[in-house]
C-alpha angles and dihedrals in degrees: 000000000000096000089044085054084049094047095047089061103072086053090048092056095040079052102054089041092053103053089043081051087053097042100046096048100050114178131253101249126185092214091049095118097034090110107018098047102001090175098051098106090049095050085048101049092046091060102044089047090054083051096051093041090056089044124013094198093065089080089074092036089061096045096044078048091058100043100054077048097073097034082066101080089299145296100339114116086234079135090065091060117105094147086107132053089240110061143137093251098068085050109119099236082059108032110104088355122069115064151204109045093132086056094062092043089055096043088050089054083056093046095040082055089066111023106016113199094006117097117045126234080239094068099041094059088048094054088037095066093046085057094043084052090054092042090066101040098272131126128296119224137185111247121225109220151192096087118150143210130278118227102213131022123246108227087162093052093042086053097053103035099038114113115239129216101227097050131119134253096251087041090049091042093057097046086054084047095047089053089050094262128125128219092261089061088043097057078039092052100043090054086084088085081082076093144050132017131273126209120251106253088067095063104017094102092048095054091046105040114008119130097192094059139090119268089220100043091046093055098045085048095049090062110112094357105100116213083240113025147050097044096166095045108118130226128176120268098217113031107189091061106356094165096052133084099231144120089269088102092058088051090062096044086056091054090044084259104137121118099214126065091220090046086054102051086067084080109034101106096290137115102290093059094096090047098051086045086056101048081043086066109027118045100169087060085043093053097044086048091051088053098047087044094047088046087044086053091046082068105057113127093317114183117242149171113021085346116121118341145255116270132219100199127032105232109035128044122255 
């Protein structure tokens, strides 16, 4: 009897881990509001639609938001904090540079109307950029959610993750790697620079002295963008439909035609080449990739359970 009460323990304990294991790592799910905020999504997609509709670009802007969002130690809307001197936002991958923050504010003052202390910034952003990507003729998705606020933002991480535009394909492969992406969701993933505008610093020295670009391409480009000065003035990073979602991207890529060094090392004799020729060809396989990649990001390291909180407001902590 004795021995049988001994051996029960250990089962008992696998047991009891297992169920805190369970219960601290709650899963992403797409039905997570249905019954605490059912009209969540709604509320969402009418807001972000309204911000499109006043400035196309903003679709990019909310993606590329999103994005830097869960390169930052995950999911976690930690990008959206500028409650603290020392935030992601002042980062110089992100200052003057990264956008629409007042849109998800916004967009959280419409949700907390309806369902106060209940969706997380997190998740609208999430959702936000789904519904940026369908406003300019990309994919749709179902979001996984549940996701919930961080509590403090992450400058360090943001320094060091944080893709650059001047890096190579084997150094942008590994920090895709190193997020839990391949190389295929990373090309996916890059196609959305079918959309939206860079500054000029960040292709200046490409226009003016890159060796793997077309002459064509380099002097129309150079119009209107000085070799020292103007760094901050925009121009679109895809020119034949730059506000649509769409393989054109890839087609210039192909014709050395792509405005960004690290957009046209996708196609440099590398790895990716096949990749870039098959999106080239094939936008429908280009746009449901984008959309698996963009849903496989959505699940880096979100916080969950009694992680985190909710905020009520998107860019300072409760």
């Amino acid at each position: 009897m004795a021995s049988n009460a001994f051996a029960f323990v250990p089962a008992l304990l696998f047991l009891l881990m297992m169920l805190f294991s369970s219960t601290s790592k709650a899963q992403l799910s797409s039905t997570f509001y249905d019954k605490t905020c059912p009209n969540a999504l709604s509320t969402i997609r009418t807001s972000i639609r309204a911000g499109i509709s006043r400035e196309r670009r903003m679709a990019a802007s909310l993606i590329r938001l999103h994005f830097h969002d869960c390169f930052i130690k995950g999911c976690d809307g930690s990008i959206l904090l500028n409650d603290t001197a020392n935030n992601e936002r002042e980062v110089i991958f992100n200052k003057n540079s990264a956008r629409g923050y007042e849109l998800i504010d916004n967009t959280k003052t419409e949700v907390e109307k309806i369902c106060p202390g209940v969706v997380s910034c997190a998740d609208i952003l999430a959702v936000a950029a789904r519904d940026a990507s369908v406003a300019v003729s990309g994919p749709s998705w179902t979001v996984k959610l549940g996701r919930r606020d961080s509590t403090t933002p992450y400058p360090d991480v943001a320094l060091s993750d944080l893709p650059r535009f001047t890096e190579s394909l084997p150094e942008l492969i590994a920090r895709f790697e190193h997020k839990g992406l391949s190389e295929r969701d990373m090309v996916a993933l890059s196609g959305s620079h079918s959309i939206g505008q860079a500054q000029c610093f960040t292709f200046r020295d490409r226009i003016y002295n890159g060796g793997d670009i077309d002459a064509g391409f380099a002097s129309t480009r150079r119009r209107g963008y000085p070799v020292s000065s103007g760094d901050s003035k925009l121009a679109p990073l895809e020119l034949v439909t730059p506000n649509q979602l769409d393989n054109n991207y890839f087609k210039n890529l192909l014709q050395k035609k792509g405005l960004l060094q690290s957009d046209q090392v996708l196609f440099s004799g590398g790895s990716t080449d096949t990749i870039v020729s098959e999106y080239s060809r094939n936008p429908s396989t280009f746009l449901a990739d984008f959309a698996s990649a963009m849903v496989k990001m959505g699940d880096i390291e979100p916080l969950t359970g009694s992680a985190g909180q909710i905020r009520r407001i998107c860019h300072a902590v409760n």
